[in-house]
C-alpha positions as CSV (number, residue, x, y, z in Angstrom):
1,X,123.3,28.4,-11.2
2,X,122.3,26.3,-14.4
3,X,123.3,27.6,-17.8
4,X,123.3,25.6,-21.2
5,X,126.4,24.7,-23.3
6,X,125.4,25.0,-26.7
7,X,128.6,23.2,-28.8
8,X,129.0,23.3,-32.6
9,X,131.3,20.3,-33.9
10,X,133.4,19.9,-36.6
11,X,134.2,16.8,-38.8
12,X,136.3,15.4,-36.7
13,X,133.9,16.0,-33.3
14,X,136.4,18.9,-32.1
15,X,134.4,22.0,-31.3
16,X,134.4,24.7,-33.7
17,X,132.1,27.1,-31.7
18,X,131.2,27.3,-28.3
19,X,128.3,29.4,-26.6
20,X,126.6,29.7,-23.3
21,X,122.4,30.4,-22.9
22,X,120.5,31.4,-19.4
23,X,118.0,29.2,-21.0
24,X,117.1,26.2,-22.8
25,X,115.0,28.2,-25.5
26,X,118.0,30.7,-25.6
27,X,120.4,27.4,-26.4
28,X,117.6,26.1,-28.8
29,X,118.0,29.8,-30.7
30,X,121.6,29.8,-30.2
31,X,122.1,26.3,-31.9
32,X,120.2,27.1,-35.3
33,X,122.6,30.1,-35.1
34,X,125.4,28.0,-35.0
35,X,123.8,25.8,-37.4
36,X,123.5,28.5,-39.8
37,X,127.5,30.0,-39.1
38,X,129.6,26.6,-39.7
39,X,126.6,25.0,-42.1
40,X,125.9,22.4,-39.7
41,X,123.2,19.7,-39.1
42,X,120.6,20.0,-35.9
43,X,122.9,16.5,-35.0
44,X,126.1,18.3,-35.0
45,X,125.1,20.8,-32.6
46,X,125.2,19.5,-29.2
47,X,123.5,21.4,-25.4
48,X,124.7,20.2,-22.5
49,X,123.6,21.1,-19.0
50,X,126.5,23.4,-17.2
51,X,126.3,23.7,-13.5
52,X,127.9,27.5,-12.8
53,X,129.6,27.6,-8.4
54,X,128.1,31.2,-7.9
55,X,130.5,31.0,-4.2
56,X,132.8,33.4,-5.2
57,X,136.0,31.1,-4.7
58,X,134.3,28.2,-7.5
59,X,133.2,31.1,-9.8
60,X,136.5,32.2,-10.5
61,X,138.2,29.0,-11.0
62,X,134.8,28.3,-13.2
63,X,135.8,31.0,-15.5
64,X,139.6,30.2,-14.9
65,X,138.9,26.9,-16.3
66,X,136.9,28.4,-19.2
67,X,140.0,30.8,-20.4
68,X,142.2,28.1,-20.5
69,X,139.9,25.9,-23.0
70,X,139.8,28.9,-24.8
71,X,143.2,29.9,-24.9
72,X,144.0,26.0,-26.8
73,X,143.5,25.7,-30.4
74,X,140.0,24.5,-31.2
């Protein structure tokens, strides 16, 4: 499955906010919203492309992966 990562960066290019959208025109919404949240510029907002396994095995070290970014300090 294709989803969108949609990253907000900070000064020093560490994320500062992190979403996921089903589709680009969700991840185009969802960066002027994190535009508007840390009071960033359209350049500061990055999408990426995400490729999501949807085999049961690779989906849950997918989202295994994802809890562990999470878990460091951003």
């Amino acid at each position: 499955m294709r989803c969108y990562t949609v990253k907000a960066l900070g000064k020093d290019a560490r994320p500062v906010g992190i979403r996921y959208a089903g589709t680009a025109a969700d991840a185009k919404t969802t960066r002027e919203e994190l535009m508007t949240v840390f009071g960033l510029n359209k350049k500061d907002v990055v999408i990426d492309t995400a490729v999501i396994e949807t085999q049961k095995d690779d989906l849950l070290v997918f989202i295994n992966d994802l809890l562990r970014k999470q878990d460091k300090a951003v």
